[in-house]
N, C-alpha and C positions, 0 to 999 in steps of 0.2 A: 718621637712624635713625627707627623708625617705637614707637608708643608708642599699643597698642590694648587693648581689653578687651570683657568683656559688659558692657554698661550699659541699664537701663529706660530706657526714654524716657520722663520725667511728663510730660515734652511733648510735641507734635507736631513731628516733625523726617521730613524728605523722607529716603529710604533707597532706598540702589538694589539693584536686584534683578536672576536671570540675565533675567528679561522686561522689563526697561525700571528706572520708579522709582514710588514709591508713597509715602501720608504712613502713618507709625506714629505708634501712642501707646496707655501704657498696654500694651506688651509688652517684651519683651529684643530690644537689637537691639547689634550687633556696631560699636565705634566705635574709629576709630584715627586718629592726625594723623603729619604729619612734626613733627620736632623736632630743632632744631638746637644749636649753642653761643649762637647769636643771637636764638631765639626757638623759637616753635612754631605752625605754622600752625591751620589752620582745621579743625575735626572734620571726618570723613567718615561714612554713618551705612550696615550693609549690613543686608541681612536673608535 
């Protein structure tokens, strides 16, 4: 199951884009993980 939202980023996190990937910070940017019974993986960041 997938578990996303708007989130700022106050930090600098790499985000991928339809052109490749780029760093944000200091904007909204679009973040979702998998998540399971067993845990929860690792953010993904888009923009």
């Amino acid at each position: 199951m997938f578990s996303g939202g708007n989130w700022f980023a106050w930090f600098p996190v790499r985000v991928r884009t339809k052109r490749g990937e780029r760093w944000a910070w200091l904007e909204n940017v679009w973040r979702d993980r998998t998540v399971t019974a067993y845990g929860a993986g690792p953010y993904r960041y888009y923009a």
